[in-house]
N, CA, C and O atoms as a DFTB+ gen file, in Angstrom:
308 C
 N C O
     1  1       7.796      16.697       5.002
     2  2       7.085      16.075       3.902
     3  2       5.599      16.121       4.211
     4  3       5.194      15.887       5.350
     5  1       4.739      16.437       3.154
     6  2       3.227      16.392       3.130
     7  2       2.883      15.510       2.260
     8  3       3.778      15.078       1.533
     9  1       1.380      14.955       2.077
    10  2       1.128      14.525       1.237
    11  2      -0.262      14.639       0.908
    12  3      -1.070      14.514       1.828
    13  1      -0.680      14.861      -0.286
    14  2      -1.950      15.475      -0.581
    15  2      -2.607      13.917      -1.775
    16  3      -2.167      12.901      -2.314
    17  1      -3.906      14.702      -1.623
    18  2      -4.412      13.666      -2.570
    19  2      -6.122      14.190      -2.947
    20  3      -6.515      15.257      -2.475
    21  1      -6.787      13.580      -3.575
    22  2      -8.061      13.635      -4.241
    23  2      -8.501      11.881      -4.220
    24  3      -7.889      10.814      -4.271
    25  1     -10.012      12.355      -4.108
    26  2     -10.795      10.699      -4.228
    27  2     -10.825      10.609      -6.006
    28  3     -10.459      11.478      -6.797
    29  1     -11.262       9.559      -6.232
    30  2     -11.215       9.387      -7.601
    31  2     -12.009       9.917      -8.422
    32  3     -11.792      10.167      -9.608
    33  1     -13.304      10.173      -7.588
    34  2     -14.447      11.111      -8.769
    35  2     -14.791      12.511      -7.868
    36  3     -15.960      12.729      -7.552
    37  1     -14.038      13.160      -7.594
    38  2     -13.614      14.038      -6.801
    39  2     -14.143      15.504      -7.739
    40  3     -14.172      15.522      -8.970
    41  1     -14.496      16.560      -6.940
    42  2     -15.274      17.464      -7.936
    43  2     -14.469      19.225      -7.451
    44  3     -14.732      20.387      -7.760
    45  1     -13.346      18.514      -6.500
    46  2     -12.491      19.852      -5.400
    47  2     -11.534      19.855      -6.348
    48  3     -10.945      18.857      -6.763
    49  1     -11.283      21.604      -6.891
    50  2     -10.025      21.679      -7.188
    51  2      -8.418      21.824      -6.383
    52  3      -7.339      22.101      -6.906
    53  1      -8.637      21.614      -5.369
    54  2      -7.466      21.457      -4.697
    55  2      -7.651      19.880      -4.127
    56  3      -8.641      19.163      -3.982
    57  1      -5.924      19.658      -3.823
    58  2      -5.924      18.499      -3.096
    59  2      -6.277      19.079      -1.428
    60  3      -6.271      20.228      -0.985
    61  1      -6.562      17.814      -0.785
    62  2      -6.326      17.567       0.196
    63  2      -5.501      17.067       0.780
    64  3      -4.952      16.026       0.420
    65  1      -5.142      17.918       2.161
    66  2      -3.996      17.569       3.042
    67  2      -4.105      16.029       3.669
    68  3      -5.086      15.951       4.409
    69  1      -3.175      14.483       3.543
    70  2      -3.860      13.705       3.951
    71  2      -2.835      13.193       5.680
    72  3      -1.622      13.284       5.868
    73  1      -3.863      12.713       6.595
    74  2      -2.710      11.944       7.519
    75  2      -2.057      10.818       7.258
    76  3      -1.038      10.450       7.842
    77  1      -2.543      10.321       6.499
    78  2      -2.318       8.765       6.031
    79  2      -2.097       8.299       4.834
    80  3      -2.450       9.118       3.984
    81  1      -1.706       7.425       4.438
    82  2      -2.012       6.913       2.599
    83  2      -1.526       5.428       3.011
    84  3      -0.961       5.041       4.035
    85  1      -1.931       4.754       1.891
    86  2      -1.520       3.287       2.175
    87  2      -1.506       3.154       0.413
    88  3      -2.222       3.707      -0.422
    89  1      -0.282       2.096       0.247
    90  2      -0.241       1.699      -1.122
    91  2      -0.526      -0.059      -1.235
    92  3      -0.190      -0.874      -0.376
    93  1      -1.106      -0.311      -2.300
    94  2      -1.550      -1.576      -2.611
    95  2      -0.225      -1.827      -3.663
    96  3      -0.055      -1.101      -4.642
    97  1       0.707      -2.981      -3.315
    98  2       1.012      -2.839      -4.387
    99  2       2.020      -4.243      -4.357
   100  3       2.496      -4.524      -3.257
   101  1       2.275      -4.908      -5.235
   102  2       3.524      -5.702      -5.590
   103  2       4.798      -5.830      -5.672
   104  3       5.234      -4.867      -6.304
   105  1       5.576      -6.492      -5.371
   106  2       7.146      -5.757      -5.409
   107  2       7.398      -5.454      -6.491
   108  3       8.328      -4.692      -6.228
   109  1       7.291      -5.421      -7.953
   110  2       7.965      -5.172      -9.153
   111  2       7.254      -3.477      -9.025
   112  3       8.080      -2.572      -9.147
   113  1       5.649      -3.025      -8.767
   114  2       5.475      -2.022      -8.740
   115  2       6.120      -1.227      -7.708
   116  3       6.186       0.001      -7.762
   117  1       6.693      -2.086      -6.571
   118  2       7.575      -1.345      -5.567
   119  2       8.636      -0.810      -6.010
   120  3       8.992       0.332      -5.718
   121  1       9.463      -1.860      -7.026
   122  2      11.218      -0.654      -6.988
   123  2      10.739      -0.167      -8.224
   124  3      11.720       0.300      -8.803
   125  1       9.088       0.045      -9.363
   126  2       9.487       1.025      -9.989
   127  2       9.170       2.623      -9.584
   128  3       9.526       3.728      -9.995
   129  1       8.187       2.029      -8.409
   130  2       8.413       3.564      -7.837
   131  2       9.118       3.940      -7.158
   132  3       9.125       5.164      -7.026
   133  1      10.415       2.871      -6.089
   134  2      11.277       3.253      -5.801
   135  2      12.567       3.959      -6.681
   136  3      13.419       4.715      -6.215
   137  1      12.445       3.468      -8.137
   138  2      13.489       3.698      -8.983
   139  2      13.117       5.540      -9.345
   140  3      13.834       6.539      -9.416
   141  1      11.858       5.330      -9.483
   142  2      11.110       6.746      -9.900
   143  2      11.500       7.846      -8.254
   144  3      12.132       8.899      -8.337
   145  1      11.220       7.555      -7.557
   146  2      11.449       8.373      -6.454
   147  2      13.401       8.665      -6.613
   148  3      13.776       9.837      -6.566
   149  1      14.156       7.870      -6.739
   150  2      15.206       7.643      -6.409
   151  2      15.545       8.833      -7.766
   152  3      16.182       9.852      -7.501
   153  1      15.042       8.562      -9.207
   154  2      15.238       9.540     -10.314
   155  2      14.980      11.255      -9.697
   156  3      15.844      12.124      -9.814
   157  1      14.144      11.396      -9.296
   158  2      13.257      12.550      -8.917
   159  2      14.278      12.997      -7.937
   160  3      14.831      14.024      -8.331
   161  1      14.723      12.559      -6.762
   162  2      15.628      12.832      -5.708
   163  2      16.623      13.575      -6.570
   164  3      16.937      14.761      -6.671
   165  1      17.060      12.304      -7.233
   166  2      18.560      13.025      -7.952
   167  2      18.673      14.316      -8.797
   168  3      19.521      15.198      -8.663
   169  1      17.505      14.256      -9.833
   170  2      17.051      15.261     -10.574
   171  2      16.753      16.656      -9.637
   172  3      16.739      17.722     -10.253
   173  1      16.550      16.676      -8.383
   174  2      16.125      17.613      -7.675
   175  2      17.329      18.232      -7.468
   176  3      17.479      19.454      -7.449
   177  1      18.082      17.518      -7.331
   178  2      19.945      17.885      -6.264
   179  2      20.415      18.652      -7.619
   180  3      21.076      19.685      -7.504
   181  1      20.062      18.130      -8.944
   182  2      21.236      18.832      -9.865
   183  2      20.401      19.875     -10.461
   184  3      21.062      20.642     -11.161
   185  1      18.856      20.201     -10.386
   186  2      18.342      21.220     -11.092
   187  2      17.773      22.108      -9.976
   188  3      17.206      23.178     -10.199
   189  1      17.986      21.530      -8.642
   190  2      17.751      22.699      -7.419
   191  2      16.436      22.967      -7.515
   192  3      15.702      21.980      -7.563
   193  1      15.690      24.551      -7.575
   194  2      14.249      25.016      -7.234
   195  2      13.962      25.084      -8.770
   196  3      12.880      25.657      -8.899
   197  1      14.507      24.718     -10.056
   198  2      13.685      25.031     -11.299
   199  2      13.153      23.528     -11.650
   200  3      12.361      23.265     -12.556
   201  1      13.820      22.482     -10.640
   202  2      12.786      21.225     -10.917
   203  2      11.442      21.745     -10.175
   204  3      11.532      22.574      -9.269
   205  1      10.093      21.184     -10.628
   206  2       8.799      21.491     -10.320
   207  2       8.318      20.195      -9.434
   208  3       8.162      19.953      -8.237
   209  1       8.159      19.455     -10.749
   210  2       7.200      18.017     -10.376
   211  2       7.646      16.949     -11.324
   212  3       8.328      17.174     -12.323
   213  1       7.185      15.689     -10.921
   214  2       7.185      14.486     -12.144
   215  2       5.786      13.659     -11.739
   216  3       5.264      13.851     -10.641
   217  1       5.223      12.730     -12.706
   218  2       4.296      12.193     -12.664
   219  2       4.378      10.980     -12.847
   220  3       4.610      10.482     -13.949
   221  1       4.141      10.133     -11.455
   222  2       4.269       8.867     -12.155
   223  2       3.129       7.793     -11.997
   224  3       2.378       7.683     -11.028
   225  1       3.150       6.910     -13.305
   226  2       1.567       6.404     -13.218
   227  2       1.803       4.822     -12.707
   228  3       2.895       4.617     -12.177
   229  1       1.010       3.841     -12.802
   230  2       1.020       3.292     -12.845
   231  2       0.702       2.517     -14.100
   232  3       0.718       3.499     -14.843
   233  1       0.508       1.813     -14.669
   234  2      -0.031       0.866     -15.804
   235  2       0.385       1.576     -17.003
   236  3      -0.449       2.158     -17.696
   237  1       1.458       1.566     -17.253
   238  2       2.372       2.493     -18.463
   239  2       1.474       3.629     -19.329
   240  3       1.236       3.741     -20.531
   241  1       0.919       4.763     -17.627
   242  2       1.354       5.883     -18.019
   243  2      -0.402       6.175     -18.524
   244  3      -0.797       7.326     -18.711
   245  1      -1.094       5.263     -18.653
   246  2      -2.777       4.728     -18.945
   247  2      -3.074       6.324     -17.766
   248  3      -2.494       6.508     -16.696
   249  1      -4.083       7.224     -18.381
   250  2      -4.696       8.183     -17.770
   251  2      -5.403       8.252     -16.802
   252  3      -5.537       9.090     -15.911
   253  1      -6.046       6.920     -17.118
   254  2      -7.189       6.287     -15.871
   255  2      -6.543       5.716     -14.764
   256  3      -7.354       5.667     -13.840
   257  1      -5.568       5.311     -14.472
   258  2      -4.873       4.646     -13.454
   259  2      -4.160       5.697     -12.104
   260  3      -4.180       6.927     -12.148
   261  1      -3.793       5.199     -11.406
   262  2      -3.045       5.952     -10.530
   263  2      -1.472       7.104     -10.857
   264  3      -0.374       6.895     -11.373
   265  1      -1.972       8.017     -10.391
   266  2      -1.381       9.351     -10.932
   267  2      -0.334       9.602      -9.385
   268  3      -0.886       9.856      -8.314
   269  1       0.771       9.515      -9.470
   270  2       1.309      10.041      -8.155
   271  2       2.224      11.079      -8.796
   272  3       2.700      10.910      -9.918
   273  1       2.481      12.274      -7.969
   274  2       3.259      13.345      -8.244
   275  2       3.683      13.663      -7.295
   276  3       3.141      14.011      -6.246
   277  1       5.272      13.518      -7.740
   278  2       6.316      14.304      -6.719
   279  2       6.357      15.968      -6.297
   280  3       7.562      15.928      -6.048
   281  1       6.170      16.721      -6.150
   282  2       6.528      18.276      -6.001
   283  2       7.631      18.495      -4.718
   284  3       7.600      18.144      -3.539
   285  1       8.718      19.327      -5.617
   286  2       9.699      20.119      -5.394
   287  2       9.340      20.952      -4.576
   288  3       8.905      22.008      -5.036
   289  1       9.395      20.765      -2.966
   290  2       9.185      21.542      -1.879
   291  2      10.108      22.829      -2.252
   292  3       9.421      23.741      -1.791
   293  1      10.575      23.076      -2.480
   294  2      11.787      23.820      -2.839
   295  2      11.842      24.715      -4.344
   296  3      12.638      25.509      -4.844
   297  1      10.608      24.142      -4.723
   298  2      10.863      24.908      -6.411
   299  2      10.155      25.906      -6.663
   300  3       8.966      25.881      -6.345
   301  1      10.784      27.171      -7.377
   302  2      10.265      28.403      -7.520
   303  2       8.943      28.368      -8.042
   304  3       8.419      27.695      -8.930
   305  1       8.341      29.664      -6.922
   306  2       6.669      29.402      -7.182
   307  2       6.233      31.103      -7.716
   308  3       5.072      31.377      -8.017
């Protein structure tokens, strides 16, 4: 597993490779990204390498807010 990321007013079109990440967050925002990770897992097992990615936000999905994306180590490139 890797994990990449961008600062918020960030001007690089690629992410960066990160060592670390830390999440701020509440338990209700905890199992919905646990529920979201747990979707994505499953979705991966039954659509194999033609799943890509999913996006999940925080603050229902609001553009400006936190953007996390799963990618399919595994999906045809």
């Amino acid at each position: 597993m890797k994990i990449y990321g961008y600062t918020k007013n960030t001007l690089r079109k690629n992410p960066s490779e990160l060592s670390e990440a830390t999440l701020s967050a509440n338990p209700v925002e905890l199992r919905e990204l646990a529920d979201f990770l747990e979707k994505c897992a499953t979705e991966i097992e039954q659509q194999g390498s033609n799943w890509e990615h999913e996006h999940f936000r925080s603050d229902d999905n609001n553009l400006d807010t936190l953007s996390l994306i799963i990618f399919n180590s595994g999906a045809e490139q």
